[in-house]
C-alpha positions in Angstrom: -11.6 4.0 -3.3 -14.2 3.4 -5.4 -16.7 0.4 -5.2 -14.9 -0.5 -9.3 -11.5 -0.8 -8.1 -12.5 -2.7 -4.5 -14.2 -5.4 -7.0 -11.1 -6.2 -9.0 -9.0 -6.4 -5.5 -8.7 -10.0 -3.4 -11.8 -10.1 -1.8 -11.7 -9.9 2.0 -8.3 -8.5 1.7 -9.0 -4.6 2.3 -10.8 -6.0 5.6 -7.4 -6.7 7.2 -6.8 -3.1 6.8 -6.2 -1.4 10.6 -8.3 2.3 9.9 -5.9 5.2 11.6 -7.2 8.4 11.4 -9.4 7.5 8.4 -6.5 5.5 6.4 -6.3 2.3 5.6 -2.7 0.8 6.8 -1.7 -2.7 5.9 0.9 -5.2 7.5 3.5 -5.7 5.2 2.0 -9.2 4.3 -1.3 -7.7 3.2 0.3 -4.9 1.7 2.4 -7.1 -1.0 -0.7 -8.8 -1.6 -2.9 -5.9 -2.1 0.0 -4.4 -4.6 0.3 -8.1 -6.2 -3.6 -7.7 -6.6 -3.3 -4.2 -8.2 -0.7 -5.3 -10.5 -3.1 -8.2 -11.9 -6.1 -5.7 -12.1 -4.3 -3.5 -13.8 -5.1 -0.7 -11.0 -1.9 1.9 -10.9 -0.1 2.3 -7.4 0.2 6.7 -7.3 2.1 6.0 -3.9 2.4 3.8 -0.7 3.3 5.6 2.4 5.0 4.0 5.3 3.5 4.8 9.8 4.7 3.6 12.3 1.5 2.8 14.7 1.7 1.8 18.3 -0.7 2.5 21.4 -1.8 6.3 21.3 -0.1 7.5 18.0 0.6 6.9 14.1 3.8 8.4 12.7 4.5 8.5 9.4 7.9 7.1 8.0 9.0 9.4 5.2 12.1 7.8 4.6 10.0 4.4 3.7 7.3 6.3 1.9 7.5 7.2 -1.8 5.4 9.2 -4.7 5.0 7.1 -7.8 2.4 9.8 -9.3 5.0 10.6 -11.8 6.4 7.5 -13.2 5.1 5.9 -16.4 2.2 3.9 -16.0 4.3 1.3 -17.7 6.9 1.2 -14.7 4.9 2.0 -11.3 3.6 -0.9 -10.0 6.7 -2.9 -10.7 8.3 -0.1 -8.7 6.0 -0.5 -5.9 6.7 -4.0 -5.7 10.7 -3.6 -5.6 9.7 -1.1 -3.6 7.8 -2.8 -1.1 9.9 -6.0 -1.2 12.7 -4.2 -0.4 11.4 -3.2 3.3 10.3 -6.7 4.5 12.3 -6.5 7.5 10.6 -3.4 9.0 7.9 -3.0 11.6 5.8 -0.8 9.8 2.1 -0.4 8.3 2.0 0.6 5.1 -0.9 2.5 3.2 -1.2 1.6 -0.7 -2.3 5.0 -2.9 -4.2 3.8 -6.4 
């Protein structure tokens, strides 16, 4: 991320972030928020990927995951956000792409 696109985001918000193995993974709280944020700043989502992260390990959830690099411009963030919204039930971290 550059220090542009941090500016436009909530301030404090990308502090919450737990750092696995370099990423930045986000409770799903945070994680709407952050995408809310992007959607006001006009910052596109490319992707948000899904881990499950306990004691020792981070595993990646594919089947939660999804690649929004080739959507419209016009259409990806509101498909990150039905996207997102649509796991709230889930115990997983989630890492935004933009």
């Amino acid at each position: 991320m550059t220090d542009d696109i941090e500016s436009k985001l909530i301030v404090g918000l990308t502090d919450k972030a737990i750092i696995r193995g370099g990423l930045q993974l986000y409770h799903y709280k945070e994680a709407v928020l952050l995408v809310e944020s992007c959607i006001k700043s006009n910052i596109q989502i490319l992707g948000i990927d899904a881990f499950l992260v306990r004691d020792g390990y981070t595993q990646p959830i594919m089947e939660h995951s999804i690649d929004l690099s080739s959507y419209d411009d016009a259409c990806r963030n509101d498909k990150a956000y039905q996207f997102l919204m649509s796991r709230k039930n889930l115990d997983l971290v989630y890492e935004i792409v933009y």
